[in-house]
N, C-alpha and C positions, 0 to 999 in steps of 0.2 A: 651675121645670121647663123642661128645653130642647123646644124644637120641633121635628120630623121632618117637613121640606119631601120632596115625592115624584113625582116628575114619570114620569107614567101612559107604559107601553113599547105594542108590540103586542101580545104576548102573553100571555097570560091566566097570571093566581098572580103577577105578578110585573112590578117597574117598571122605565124605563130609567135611574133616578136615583133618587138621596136624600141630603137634607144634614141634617147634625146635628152640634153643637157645633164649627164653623169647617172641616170637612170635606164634601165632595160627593166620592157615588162614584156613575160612569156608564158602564153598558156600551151597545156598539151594534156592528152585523152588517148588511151590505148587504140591504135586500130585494126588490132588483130582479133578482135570480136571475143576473146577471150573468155570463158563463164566463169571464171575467177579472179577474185576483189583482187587476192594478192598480185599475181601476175598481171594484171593490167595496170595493177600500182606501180610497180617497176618499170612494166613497158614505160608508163606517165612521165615516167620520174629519166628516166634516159634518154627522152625524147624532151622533158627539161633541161637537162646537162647539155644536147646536142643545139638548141637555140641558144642557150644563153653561151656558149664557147663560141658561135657565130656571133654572135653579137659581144665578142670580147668580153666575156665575166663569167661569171662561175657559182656553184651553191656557195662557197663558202662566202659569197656576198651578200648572201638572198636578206632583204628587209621584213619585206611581207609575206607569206603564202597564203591561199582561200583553199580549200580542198571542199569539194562539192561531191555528195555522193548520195548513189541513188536509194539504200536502203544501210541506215543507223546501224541494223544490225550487223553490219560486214566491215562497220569501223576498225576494229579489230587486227583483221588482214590486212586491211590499211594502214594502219598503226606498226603491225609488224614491217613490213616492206620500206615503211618510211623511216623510220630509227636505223633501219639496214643500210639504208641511201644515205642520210642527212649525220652519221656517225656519232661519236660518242664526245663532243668537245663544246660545253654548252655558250661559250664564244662565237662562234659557230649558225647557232641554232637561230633562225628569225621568227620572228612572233607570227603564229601561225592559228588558223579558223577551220572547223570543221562544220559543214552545213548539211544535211540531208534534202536534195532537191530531186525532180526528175530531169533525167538525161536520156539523151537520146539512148533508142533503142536497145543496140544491145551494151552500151557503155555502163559504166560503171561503178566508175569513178572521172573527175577532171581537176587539173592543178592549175591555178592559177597565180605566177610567182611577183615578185618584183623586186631587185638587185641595185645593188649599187655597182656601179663601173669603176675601174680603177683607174 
């Protein structure tokens, strides 16, 4: 029997991670209420790095990303923040989606990743 590692989020019903058979998926969302795209990018994106090293893996594993965000226009800032994070080696880089949705209140942006384990 495989084992379902689960690394505990903020909010209740529901975690910020879990691995199971060579796969981790990790989502995260700034929650310092931030009124900027860029900065809550970053928060997102450290608050990725901090699950997926709980759950033993790393960006440089990352398969998938979704990025959800709440107005197209602030892609942008998100795009700068994320080329800053995800570096310049395009081996590296996983196939990655950008959707415009709404999100809760004062959010901004959310990542939602998924890694390979080593």
């Amino acid at each position: 029997m495989l084992d379902i590692t689960r690394v505990r989020g903020v909010y209740e019903g529901r975690n910020a991670g879990t691995k199971y058979n060579g796969f981790a998926w990790a989502v995260a969302t700034d929650q310092s209420n931030s009124p900027d795209m860029y900065t809550q990018t970053g928060n997102s994106l450290a608050e990725i790095d901090r699950v997926l090293e709980e759950l033993g893996t790393d960006k440089t594993r990352l398969i998938n990303v979704t990025v959800y965000v709440s107005k197209i226009q602030l892609k942008d800032e998100m795009e700068r923040a994320w080329l800053e994070w995800i570096g310049d080696d395009p081996q590296r880089w996983p196939q990655r989606a950008c959707v415009e949705a709404p999100l809760n209140k004062y959010t901004m942006v959310e990542f939602v990743v998924i890694a390979a384990c080593p």
